[in-house]
C-alpha positions in Angstrom: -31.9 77.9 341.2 -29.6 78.2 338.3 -30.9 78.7 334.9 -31.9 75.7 332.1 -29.1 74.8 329.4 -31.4 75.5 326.4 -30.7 75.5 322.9 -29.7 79.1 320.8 -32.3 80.6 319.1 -32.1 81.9 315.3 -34.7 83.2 312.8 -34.2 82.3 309.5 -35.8 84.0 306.8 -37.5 82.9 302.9 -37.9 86.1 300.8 -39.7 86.5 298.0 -38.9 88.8 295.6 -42.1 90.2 295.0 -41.3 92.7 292.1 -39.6 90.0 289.6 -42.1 87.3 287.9 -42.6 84.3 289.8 -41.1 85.8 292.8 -37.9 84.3 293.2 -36.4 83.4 296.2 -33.0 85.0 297.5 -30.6 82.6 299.1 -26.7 84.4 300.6 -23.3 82.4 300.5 -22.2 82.5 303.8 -18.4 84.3 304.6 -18.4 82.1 307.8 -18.2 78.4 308.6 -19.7 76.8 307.8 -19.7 77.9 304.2 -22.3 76.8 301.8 -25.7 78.3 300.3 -28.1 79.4 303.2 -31.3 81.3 304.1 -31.0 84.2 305.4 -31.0 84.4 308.9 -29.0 84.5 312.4 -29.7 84.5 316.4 -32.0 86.5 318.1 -30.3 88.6 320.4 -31.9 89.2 324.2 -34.3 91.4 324.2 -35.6 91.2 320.7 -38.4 89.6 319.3 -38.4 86.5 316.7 -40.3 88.7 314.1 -38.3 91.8 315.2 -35.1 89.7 314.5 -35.8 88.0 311.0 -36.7 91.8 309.6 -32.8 92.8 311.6 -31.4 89.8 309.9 -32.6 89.9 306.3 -31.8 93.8 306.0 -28.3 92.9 307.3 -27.3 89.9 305.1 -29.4 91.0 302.1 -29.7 94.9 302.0 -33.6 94.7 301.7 -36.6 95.6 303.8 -38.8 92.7 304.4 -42.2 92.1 305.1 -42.8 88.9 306.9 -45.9 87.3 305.5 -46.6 83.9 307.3 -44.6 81.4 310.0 -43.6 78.3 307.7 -42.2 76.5 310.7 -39.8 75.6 313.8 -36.9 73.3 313.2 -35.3 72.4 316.2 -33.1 68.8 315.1 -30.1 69.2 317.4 -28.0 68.2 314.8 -29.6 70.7 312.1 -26.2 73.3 313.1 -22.8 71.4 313.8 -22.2 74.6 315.7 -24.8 73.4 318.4 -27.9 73.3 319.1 -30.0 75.6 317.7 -33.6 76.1 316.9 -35.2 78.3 313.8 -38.6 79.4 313.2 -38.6 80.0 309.8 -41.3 83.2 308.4 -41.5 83.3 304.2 -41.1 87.3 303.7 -41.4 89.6 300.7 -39.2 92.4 299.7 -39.0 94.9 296.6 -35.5 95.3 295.0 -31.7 94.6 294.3 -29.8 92.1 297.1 -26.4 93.1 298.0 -24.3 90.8 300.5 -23.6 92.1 304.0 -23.3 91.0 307.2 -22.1 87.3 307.0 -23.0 87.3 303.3 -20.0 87.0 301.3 -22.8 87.2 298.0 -26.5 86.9 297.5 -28.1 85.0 294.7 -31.6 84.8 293.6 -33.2 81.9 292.2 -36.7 81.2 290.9 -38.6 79.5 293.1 -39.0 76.0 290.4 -35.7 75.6 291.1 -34.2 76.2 294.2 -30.9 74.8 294.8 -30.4 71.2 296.9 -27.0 71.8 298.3 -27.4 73.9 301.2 -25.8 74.2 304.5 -28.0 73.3 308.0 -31.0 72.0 307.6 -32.1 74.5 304.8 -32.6 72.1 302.0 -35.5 70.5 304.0 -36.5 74.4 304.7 -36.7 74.6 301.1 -38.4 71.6 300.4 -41.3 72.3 302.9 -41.4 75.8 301.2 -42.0 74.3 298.2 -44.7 72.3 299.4 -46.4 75.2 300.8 -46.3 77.3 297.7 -47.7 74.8 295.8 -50.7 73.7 298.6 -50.8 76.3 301.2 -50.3 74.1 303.6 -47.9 74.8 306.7 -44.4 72.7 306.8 -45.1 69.2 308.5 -44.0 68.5 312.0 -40.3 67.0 311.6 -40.1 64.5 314.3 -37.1 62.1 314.6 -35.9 59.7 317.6 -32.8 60.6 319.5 -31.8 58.2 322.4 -34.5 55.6 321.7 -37.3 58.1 322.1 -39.6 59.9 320.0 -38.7 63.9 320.0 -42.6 64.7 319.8 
């Protein structure tokens, strides 16, 4: 039996600077296409846990040592990454210290969490949003459902 065509799977990572008032929120500029403000984050290579994977990922693109605090939520709209189809649980992390850019960071920026930035590349902006709402309630991100082919994706 040959194996399912599934989608990739990435982890994408929220961190909270926890030793800066208000913890702020670090975002990278990515060095790759496409190019644009991001979360942190990348694909989860074989073998590796999704929590094992977002700790890999935010040390690589950000310099810092995470610890992942909660599951915000799965995004999984095939168009969310014109590279293909990918899904992303999302975990909101904290971390103590400076950010420097590796990895596919070309630069990291940090930016309160008030006043995150809109003009993001995937579906982050919508990450952020649901963040926000989160931060404010406690409440997990909402289920994101849409139609594709004239039929609900739930």
């Amino acid at each position: 039996m040959a194996a399912p065509v599934t989608p990739r799977v990435a982890v994408d990572i929220i961190i909270e600077l926890e030793d800066r008032p208000g913890r702020p929120v670090v975002l990278i500029r990515r060095g790759h296409p496409p190019l644009g403000r991001a979360l942190p984050g990348g694909f989860v290579d074989v073998g590796e846990t999704l929590e094992a994977a977002a700790i890999r990922e935010a040390r690589e693109e950000t310099g810092l040592e995470v610890t992942l605090r909660v599951l915000l939520g799965c995004y999984s709209d095939p168009a969310r990454d014109p590279r293909g189809h990918t899904v992303s649980p999302v975990y909101v992390a904290t971390a103590r210290g400076e950010p420097k850019a590796g990895d596919d960071a070309a630069a990291v920026e940090v930016h309160a969490a008030e006043a995150l930035p809109r003009d993001t590349v995937f579906d982050h902006g919508l990450i952020l949003e649901d963040y926000r709402r989160w931060r404010a309630t406690g409440e997990p991100a909402p289920l994101h459902r849409r139609m594709q082919r004239g039929k609900s994706s739930h």
